[in-house]
TIVO-401265 format. One line per 4 residues: their letters; for each residue x, y, z of C-alpha. Coordinates in steps of 0.1 Angstrom, whole numbers. Layout:
! TIVO-401265
a) X,Y,Z | ...
END
This chain:
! TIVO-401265
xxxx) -1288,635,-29 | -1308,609,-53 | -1325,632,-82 | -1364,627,-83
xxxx) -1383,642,-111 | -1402,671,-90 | -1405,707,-94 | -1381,706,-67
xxxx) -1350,689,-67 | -1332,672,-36 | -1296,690,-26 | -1278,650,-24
xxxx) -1253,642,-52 | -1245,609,-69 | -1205,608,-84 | -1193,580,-101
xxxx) -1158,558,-90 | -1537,929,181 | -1501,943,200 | -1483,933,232
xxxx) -1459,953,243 | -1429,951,269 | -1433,966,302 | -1411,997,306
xxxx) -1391,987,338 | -1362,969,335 | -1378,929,347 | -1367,900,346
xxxx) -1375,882,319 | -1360,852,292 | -1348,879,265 | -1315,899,269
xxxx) -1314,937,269 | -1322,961,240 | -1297,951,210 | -1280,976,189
xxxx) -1297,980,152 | -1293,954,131 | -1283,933,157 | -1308,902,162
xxxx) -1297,885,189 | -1327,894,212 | -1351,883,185 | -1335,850,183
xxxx) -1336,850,220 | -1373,858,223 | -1382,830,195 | -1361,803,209
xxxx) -1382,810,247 | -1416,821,229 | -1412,785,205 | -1403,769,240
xxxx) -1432,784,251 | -1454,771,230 | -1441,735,228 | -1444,731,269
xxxx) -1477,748,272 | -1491,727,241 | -1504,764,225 | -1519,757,194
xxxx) -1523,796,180 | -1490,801,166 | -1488,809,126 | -1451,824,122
xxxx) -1430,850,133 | -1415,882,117 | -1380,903,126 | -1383,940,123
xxxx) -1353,956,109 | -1349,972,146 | -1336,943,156 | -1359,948,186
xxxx) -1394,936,173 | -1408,904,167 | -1439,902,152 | -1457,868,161
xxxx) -1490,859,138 | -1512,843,160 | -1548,829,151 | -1576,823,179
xxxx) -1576,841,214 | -1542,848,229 | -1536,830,259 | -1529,844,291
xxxx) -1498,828,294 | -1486,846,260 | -1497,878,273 | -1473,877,310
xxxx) -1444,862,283 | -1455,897,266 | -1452,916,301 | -1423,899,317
xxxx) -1398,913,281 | -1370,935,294 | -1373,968,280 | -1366,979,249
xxxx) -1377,945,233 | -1413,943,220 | -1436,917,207 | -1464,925,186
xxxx) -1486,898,181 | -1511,897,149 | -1544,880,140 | -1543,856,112
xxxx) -1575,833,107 | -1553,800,107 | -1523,789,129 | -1494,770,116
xxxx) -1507,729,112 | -1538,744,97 | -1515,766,71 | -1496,731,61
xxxx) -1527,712,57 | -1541,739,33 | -1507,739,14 | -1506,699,8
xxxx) -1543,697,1 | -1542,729,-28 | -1507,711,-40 | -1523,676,-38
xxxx) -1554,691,-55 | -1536,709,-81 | -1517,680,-94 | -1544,661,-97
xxxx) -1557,685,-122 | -1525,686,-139 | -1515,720,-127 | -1476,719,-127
xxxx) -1472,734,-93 | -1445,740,-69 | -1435,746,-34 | -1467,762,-15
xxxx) -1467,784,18 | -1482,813,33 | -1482,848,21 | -1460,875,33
xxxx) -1490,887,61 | -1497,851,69 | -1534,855,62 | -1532,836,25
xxxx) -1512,812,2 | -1486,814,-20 | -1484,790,-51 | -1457,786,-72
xxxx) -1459,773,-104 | -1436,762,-136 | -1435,786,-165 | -1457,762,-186
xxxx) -1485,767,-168 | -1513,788,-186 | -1535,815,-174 | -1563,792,-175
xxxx) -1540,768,-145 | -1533,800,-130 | -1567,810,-125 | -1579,774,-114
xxxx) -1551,775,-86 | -1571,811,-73 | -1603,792,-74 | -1589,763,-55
xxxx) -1572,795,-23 | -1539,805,-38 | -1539,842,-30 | -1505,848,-48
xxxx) -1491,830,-76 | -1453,833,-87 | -1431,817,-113 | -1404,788,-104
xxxx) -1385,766,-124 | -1381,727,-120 | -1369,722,-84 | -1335,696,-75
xxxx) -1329,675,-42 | -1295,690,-29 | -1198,677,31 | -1172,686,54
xxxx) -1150,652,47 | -1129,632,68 | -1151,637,101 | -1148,612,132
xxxx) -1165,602,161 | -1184,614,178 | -1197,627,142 | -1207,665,140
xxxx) -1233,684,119 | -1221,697,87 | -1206,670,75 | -1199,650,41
xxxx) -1209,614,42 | -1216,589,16 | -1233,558,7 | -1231,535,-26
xxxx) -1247,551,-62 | -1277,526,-77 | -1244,518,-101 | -1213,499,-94
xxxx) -1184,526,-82 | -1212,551,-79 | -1215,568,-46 | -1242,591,-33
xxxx) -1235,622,-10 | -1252,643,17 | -1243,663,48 | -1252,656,84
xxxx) -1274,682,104 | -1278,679,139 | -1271,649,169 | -1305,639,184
xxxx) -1322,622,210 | -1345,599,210 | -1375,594,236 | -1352,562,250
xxxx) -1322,582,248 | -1305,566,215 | -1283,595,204 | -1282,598,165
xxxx) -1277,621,138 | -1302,639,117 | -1303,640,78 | -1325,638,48
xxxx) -1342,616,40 | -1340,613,3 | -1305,607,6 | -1312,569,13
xxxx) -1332,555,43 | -1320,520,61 | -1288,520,41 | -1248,524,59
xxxx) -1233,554,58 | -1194,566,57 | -1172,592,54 | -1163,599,18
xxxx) -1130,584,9 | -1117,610,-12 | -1081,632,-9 | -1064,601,0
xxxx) -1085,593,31 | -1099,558,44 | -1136,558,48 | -1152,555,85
xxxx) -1184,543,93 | -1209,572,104 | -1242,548,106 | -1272,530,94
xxxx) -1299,551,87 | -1333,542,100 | -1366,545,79 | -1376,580,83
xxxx) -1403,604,75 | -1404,613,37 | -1431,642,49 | -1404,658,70
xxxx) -1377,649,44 | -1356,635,72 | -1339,607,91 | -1318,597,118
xxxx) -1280,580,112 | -1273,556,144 | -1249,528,157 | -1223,556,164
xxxx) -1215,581,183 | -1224,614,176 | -1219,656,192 | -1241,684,195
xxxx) -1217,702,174 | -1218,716,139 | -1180,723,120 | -1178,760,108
xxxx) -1159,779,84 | -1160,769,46 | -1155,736,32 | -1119,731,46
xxxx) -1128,741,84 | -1121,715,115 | -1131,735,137 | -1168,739,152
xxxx) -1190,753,182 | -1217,738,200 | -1257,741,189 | -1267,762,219
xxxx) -1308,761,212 | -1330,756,186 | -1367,775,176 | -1387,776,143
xxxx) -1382,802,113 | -1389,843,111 | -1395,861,78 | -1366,886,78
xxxx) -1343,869,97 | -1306,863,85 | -1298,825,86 | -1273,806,78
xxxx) -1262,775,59 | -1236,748,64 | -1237,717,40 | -1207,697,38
xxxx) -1198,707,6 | -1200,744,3 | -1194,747,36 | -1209,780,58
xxxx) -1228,807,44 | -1246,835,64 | -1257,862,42 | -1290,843,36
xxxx) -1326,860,48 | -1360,840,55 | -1382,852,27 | -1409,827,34
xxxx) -1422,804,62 | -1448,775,65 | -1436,761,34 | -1445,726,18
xxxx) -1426,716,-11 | -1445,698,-41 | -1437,664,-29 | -1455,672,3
xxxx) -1417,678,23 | -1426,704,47 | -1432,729,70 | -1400,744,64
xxxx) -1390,780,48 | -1373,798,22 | -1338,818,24 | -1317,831,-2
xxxx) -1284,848,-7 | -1283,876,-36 | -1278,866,-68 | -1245,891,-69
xxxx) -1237,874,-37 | -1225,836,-34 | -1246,806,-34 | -1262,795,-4
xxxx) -1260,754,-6 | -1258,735,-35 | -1258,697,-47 | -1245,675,-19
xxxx) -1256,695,10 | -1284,681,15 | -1292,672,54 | -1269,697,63
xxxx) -1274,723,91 | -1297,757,86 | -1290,778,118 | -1287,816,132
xxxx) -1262,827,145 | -1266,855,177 | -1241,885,170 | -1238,893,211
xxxx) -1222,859,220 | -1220,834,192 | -1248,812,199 | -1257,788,172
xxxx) -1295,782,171 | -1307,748,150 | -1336,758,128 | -1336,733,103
xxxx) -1318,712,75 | -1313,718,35 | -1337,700,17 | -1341,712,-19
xxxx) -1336,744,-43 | -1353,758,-74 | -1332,751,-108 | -1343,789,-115
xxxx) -1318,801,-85 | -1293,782,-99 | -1258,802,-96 | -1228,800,-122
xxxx) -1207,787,-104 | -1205,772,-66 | -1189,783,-34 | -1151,779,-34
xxxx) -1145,780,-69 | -1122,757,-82 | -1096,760,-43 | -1128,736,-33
xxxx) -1125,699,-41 | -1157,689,-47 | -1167,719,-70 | -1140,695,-100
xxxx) -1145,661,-82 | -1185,660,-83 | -1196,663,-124 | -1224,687,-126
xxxx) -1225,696,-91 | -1246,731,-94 | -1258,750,-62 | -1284,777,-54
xxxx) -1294,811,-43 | -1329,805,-28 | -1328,769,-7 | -1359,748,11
xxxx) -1351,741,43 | -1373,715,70 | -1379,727,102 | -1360,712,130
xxxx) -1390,719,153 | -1412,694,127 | -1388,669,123 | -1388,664,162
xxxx) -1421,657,165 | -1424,634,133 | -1392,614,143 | -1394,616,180
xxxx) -1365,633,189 | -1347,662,205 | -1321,682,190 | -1288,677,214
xxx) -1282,713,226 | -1254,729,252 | -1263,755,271
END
């Protein structure tokens, strides 16, 4: 991923050479039976119809979502009246699931218009500000900012609607190798460095469809827009050609890779793995849910948990959301994995839901050392390559509507 000077940085690498509740019969409705504890496959279930929902009726309420550590309540934060059609969705859940919906004054395009008009703001005044998104309750904002700023900034960014303020360091931009067509998500690719011999690397996310049914592949788009695109040509291999990208949407940080062809599958497993599974659906973001991450390079990581939704980075990248790993556990993406899949994964049958790609991390989450060790390649053959606890992801469900497609699913 190309390094620009933001609070964020980019995860691409350059190398040189009110409540409703379920009805108590057993229904028939789009979410599965009562999951054991812990288990969230009936929240993802109800989020991928409910976001479904929303999309086909064109309901404009929505805010974000929640998972209850029940596994068997999602809370939804709605602003405006609720519409009748959410309340039969509400009536027609199998029991044992619930959703609760809340009342927030804004719904979700009105959060991200806040967030890029307080960050926009903010820099104007010189505040050095970071990623912006809502608050933990959805009814607020949540700034961060760079350790230089002073309590006069801090108090400025209150004035100007931050309801909480935390510290963040400088942010950085952030690949399974030796892929072939039709291409899958999760993989390396590469394109030339600005210098002779120099090559820079991302991760492909998920094959999409556009509205005249070209069939591409999705990535970021501060890796390089309108440039060719190949499979890296290291261990010994030959390059291949993956694609051209096309312009793209720097608001979304994303693009689609085309002139190939390309699978609605993502590869699995660490950084070694050829095998893969099918993206099955795709739905937006809930706090408390536990994600996963599979960039190219690291490879898969799943013991990540949305901390924050509705996010816009300081370069305006956004919505997307927060997810980190512990800081005693191993980093969730890193330099290089940037495009690269963010997804859940349902613990009753395997199901791989697309929620977004990796877009960027905080230098303050930075780990000592990244996924693999020294067993994986690209940790020695990529100087300086660092990764990250806490990642920025986009959402998938934003970077269909910007670019126009649909993410290629199998049910």
């Amino acid at each position: 991923m190309g390094s620009r000077k933001h609070v964020f940085r980019r995860l691409a690498v350059a190398v040189s050479c009110g409540v409703l509740a379920a009805a108590g019969g057993a229904g028939t409705g789009p979410v599965a039976a009562a999951p054991a504890p812990a288990d969230q496959s009936a929240q993802l279930e109800l989020m991928t119809q409910l976001h479904r929902l929303t999309a086909t009726e064109g309901l404009r309420g929505f805010a974000g979502s929640a998972f209850d550590a029940d596994g068997r309540t999602v809370r939804v934060y709605w602003a405006g009246d609720q519409p009748s059609t959410l309340r039969t969705f509400a009536s027609r859940l199998r029991s044992g699931v619930t959703l609760s919906v809340v009342s927030v004054p804004y719904n979700q395009e009105q959060i991200v218009a806040r967030a890029r008009a307080l960050i926009k703001t903010a820099k104007l005044r010189g505040i050095p500000i970071g990623a912006v998104s809502s608050t933990s309750d959805l009814r607020g904002l949540h700034a961060d900012v760079e350790p230089s700023a002073t309590a006069e900034q801090r108090a400025e960014l209150r004035r100007l609607g931050a309801t909480e303020i935390s510290e963040a360091g400088a942010m950085v931009p952030l690949a399974r190798y030796s892929d072939s067509a039709p291409f899958w998500g999760g993989a390396v690719i590469e394109r030339p460095g600005p210098v002779s011999g120099s090559f820079a690397h991302c991760s492909t996310g998920f094959a999409a469809r556009t509205s005249s049914g070209t069939v591409g592949m999705l990535t970021a788009e501060h890796c390089g827009a309108n440039r060719d695109w190949t499979t890296p040509t290291v261990l010994g291999l030959s390059s291949v050609p993956v694609g051209r990208s096309n312009a793209g949407h720097a608001t979304t940080d994303s693009m689609l890779i085309t002139n190939r062809s390309y699978s609605a599958f993502m590869y699995r497993g660490d950084w070694s793995s050829g095998t893969g599974r099918q993206i099955t659906s795709r739905s937006g973001p809930s706090i408390d849910q536990k994600v996963c991450a599979g960039g190219g390079m690291s490879g898969e990581v799943c013991n990540a948990t949305v901390h924050r939704i509705n996010v816009v980075g300081p370069n305006g990248a956004g919505p997307g959301y927060f997810a980190r790993t512990s800081s005693s556990s191993v980093p969730l993406a890193g330099q290089g994995d940037s495009g690269g899949p963010g997804f859940a994964v349902a613990v009753s049958n395997g199901n791989i839901t697309a929620l977004g790609i990796v877009s960027s991390a905080y230098l303050t989450d930075r780990a000592t050392s990244c996924t693999g060790g020294t067993s994986n390649p690209w940790n020695n053959s990529v100087p300086a390559r660092e990764c990250f606890y806490n990642v920025h992801f986009i959402n998938v469900t934003a970077i269909e509507a910007a670019l126009g497609v649909s993410v290629m699913t199998i049910s």
